[in-house]
C-alpha positions in Angstrom: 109.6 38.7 116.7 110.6 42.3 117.9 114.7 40.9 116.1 112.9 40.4 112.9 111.0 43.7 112.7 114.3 45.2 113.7 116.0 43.5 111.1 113.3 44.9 108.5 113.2 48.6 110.0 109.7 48.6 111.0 110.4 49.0 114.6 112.3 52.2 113.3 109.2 54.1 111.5 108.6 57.5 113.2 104.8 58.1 114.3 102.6 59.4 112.0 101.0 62.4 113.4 97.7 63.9 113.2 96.4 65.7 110.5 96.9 69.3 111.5 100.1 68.6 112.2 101.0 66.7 109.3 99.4 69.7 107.2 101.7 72.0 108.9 104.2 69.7 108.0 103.7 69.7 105.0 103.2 73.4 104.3 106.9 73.7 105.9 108.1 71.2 103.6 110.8 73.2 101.0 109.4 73.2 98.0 111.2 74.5 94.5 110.6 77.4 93.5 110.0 78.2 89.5 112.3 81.2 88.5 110.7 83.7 86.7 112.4 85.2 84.3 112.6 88.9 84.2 111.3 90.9 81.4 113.3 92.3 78.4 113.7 95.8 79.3 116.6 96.8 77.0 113.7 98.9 75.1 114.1 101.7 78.2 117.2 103.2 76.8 115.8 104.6 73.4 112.4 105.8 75.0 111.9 109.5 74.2 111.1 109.9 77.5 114.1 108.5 79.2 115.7 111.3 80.9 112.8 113.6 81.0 111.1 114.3 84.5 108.9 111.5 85.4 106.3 113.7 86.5 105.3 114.7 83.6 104.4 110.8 83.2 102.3 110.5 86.8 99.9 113.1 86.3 97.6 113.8 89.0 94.7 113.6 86.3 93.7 111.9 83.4 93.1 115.4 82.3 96.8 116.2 82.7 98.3 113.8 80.6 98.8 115.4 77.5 102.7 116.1 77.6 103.4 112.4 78.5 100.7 111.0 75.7 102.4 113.8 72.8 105.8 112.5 74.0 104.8 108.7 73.5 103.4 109.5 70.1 106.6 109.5 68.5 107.9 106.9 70.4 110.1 104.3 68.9 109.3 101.8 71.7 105.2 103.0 72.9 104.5 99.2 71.9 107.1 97.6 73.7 106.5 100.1 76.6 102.4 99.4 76.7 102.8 95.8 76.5 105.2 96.0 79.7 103.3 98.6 81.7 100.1 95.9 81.1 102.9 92.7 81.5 104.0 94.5 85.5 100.3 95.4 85.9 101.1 98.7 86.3 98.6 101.1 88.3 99.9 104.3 87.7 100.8 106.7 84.7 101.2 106.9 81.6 103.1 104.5 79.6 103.2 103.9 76.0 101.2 106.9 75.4 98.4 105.4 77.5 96.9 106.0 80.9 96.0 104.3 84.2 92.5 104.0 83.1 92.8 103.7 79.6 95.2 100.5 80.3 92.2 98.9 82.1 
């Protein structure tokens, strides 16, 4: 009896273990991963503010935002640079003529 099992391969099955470590196991396991893809940031290089000092962009208040917020007004990209700052969640500064806060 123990020829024909062989025969078959059930005499070579491996144990199955118990369940913590077959979670383990199976949280080991490689697993594939979905690429992200990266977002379209070709908008950056015709951004008034590209170039400028970016602390005029991380004020320390709401208050102090003014320069950044008349700089996005005129813009060419504000909408592309809002939807990005909101798209990254980004927690600090100004971006597309909008603050921290105001983005929330």
């Amino acid at each position: 009896m123990a020829e024909a099992a062989e025969l078959i391969g059930v005499a070579h099955r491996q144990p199955v273990p118990d369940p913590a470590t077959a979670a383990l196991l199976e949280a080991l396991r490689p697993r594939r991963r979905r690429r992200r893809s990266l977002p379209d940031m070709r908008w950056m290089a015709r951004a008034r503010c590209r170039g400028l000092d970016p602390a005029i962009f991380h004020p320390e208040t709401d208050e102090d935002a003014a320069e950044a917020k008349e700089i996005c007004g005129s813009c060419p990209v504000r909408e592309a640079c809002l939807e990005f700052a909101i798209g990254m969640r980004e927690k600090d500064g100004v971006w597309g003529g909008h603050t921290a806060d105001e983005r929330r």
